[in-house]
NUKOLVEX-208780 format. One record per residue: residue in one letter; x, y, z of N, C-alpha, C in turn. Coordinates in steps of 0.02 Angstrom, whole numbers. Layout:
<nodes>
A,X,Y,Z,X,Y,Z,X,Y,Z
...
</nodes>
This chain:
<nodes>
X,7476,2680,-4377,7450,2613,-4380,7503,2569,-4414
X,7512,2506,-4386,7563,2477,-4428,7529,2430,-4462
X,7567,2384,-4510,7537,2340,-4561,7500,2303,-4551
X,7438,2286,-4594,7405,2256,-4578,7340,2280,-4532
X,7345,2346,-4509,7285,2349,-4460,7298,2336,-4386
X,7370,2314,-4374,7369,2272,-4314,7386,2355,-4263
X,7375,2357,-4211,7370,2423,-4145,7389,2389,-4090
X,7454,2394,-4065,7466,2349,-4022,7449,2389,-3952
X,7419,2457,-3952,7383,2489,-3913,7303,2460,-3886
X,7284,2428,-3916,7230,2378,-3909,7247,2316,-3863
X,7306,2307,-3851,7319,2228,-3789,7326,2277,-3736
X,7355,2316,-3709,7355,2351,-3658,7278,2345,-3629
X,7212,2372,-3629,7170,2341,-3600,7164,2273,-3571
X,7194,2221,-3625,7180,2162,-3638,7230,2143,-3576
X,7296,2162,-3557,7353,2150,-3523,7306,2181,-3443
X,7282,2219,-3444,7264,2246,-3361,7215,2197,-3354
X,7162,2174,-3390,7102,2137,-3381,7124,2074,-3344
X,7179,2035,-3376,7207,1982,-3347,7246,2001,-3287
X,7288,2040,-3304,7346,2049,-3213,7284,2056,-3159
X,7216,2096,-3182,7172,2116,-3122,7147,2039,-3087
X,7129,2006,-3140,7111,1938,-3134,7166,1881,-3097
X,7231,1893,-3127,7266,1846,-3090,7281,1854,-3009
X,7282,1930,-3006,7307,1962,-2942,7229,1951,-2873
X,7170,1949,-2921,7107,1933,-2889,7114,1856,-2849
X,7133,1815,-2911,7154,1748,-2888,7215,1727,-2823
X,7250,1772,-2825,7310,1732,-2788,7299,1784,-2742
X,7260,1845,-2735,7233,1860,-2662,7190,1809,-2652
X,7128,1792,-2655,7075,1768,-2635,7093,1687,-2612
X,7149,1645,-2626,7172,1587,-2637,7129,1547,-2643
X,7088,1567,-2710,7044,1507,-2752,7038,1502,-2788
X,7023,1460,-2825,7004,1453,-2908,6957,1480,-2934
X,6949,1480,-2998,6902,1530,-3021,6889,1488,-3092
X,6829,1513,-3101,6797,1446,-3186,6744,1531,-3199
X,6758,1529,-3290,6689,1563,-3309,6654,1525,-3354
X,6602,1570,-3376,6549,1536,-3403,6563,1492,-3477
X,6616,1500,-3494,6630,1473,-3563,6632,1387,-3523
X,6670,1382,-3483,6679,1311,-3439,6593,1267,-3432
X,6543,1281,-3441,6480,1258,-3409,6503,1162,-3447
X,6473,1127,-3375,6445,1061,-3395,6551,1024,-3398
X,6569,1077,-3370,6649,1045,-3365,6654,1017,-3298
X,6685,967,-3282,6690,934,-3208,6753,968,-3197
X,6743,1013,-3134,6812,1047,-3123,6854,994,-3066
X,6925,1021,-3076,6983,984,-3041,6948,961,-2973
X,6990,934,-2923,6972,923,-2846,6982,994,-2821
X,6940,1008,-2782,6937,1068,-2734,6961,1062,-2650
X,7003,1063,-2621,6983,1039,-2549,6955,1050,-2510
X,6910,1022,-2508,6861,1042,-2435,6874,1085,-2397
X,6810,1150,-2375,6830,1194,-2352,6847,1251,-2385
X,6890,1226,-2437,6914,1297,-2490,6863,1326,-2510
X,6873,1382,-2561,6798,1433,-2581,6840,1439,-2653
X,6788,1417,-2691,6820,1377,-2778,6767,1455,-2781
X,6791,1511,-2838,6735,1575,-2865,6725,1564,-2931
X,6663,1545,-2939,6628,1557,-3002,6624,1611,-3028
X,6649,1629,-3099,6609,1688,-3130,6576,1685,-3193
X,6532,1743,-3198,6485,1714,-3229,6468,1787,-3296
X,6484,1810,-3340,6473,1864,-3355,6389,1887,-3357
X,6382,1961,-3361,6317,1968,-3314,6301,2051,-3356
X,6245,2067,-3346,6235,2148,-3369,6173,2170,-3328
X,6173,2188,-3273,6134,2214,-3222,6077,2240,-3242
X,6117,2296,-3311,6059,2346,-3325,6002,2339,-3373
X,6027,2283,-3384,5952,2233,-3437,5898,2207,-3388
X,5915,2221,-3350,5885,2200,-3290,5899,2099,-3266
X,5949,2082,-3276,5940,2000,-3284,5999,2000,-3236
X,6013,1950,-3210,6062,1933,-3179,6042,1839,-3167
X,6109,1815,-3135,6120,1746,-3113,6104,1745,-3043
X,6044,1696,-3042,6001,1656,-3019,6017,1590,-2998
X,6046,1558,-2935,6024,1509,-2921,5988,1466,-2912
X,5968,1421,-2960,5915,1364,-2947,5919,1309,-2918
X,5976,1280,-2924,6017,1200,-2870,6072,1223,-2846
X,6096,1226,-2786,6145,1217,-2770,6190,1148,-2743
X,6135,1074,-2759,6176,1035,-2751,6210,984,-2688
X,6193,1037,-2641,6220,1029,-2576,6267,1090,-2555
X,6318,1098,-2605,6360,1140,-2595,6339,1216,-2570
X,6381,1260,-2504,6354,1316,-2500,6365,1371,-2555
X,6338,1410,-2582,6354,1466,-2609,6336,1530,-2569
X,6396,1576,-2581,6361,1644,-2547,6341,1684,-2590
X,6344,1750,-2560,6313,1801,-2596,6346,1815,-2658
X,6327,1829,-2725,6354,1860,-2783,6403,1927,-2771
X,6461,1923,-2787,6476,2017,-2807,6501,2037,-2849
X,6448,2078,-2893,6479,2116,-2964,6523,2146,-2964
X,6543,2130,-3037,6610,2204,-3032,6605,2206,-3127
X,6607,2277,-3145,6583,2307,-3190,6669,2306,-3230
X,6658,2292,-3299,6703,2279,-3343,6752,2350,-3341
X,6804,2337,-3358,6838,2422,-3339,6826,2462,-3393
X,6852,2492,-3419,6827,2542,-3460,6869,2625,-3460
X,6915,2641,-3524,6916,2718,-3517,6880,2761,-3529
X,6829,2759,-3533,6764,2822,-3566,6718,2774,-3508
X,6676,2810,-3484,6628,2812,-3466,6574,2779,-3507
X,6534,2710,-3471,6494,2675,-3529,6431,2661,-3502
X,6381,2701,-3525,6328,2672,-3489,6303,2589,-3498
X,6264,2538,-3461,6248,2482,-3498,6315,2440,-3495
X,6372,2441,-3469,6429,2429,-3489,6420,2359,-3427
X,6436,2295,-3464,6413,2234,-3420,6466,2221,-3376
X,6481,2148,-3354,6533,2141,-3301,6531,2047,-3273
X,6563,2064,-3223,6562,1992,-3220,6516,1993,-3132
X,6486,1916,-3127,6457,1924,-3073,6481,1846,-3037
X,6521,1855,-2967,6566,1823,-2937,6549,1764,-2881
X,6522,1697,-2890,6485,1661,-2837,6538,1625,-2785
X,6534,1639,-2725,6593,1589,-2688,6534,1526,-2680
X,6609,1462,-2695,6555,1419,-2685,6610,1359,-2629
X,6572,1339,-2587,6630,1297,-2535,6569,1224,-2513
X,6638,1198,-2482,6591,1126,-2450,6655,1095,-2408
X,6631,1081,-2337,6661,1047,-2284,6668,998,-2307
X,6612,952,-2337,6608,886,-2344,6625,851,-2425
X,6676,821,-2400,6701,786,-2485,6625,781,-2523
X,6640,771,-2587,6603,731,-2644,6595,783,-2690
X,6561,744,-2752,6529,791,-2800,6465,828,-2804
X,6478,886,-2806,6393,925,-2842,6390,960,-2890
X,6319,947,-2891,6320,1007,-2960,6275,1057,-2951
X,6293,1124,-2984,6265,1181,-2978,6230,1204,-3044
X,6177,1235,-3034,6145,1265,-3079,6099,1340,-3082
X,6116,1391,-3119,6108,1442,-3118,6058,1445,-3207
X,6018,1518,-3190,5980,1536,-3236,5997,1605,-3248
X,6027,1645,-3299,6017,1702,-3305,5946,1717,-3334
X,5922,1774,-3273,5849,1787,-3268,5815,1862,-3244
X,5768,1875,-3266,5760,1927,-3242,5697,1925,-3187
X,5711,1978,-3146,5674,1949,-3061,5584,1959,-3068
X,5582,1978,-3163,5500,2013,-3170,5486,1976,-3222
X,5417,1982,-3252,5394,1961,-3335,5377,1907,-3320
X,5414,1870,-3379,5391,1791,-3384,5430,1745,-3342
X,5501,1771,-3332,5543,1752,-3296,5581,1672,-3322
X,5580,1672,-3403,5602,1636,-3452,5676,1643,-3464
X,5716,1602,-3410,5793,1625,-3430,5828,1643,-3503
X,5854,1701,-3490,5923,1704,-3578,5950,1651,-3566
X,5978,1626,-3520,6032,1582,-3526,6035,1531,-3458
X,6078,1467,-3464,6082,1433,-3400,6153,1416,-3407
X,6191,1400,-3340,6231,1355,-3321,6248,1302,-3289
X,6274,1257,-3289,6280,1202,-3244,6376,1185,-3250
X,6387,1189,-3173,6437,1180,-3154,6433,1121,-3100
X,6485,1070,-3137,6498,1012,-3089,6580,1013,-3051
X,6557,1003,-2971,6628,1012,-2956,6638,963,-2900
X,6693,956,-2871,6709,898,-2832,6751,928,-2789
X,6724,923,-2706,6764,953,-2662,6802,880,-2631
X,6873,901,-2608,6907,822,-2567,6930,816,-2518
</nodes>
């Protein structure tokens, strides 16, 4: 261990998490916003393009993100992908991935509930994403 506590064996996770992320991006050729961003007006998008939301998420609580407005804008289907991990983790959360596109210029806004699909059905949490396709 060197001084201080510091393990520079500890960024190595931290270093794959991002390359996986950047390399996700510049395949997919779109932008990408997470949940720390909510209630931010994102850049111009161009029409047509597919701007991916992510949203962090834990399946096995049973809750996930819920569309409630979409705004106008299309969204498709969600697809998870489970945080990486060297040990085996049960419960182990992840991020959950919305494409969101629009032919037609202007602004919308989106809004999501993390929720669970039973009970009271009283969201943990909400988002609202405003974005502007051009």
């Amino acid at each position: 261990m060197s001084a201080g506590g510091f393990r520079p064996s500890y960024f190595i996770p931290i270093a794959i998490v991002a390359a996986v992320a950047v390399a996700f991006l510049c395949m997919s050729g779109g932008q990408s916003h997470t949940s720390s961003d909510a209630g931010d007006r994102i850049a111009a998008i161009s029409a047509g393009d597919t701007y991916y939301l992510e949203l962090e998420s834990n399946p096995t609580t049973g809750y996930s993100w819920s569309l409630r407005s979409d705004g106008g804008a299309a969204v498709g289907e969600p697809s998870y992908k489970q945080h990486p991990s060297e040990q085996p983790v049960c419960g182990l959360g992840g991020t959950e991935t919305f494409p969101i596109t629009s032919d037609i210029p202007g602004e919308y806004e989106l809004a999501f509930d993390y929720v669970r699909p039973f009970g009271d059905r009283i969201p943990a949490d909400s988002f609202v994403l405003k974005i502007r396709f051009v």
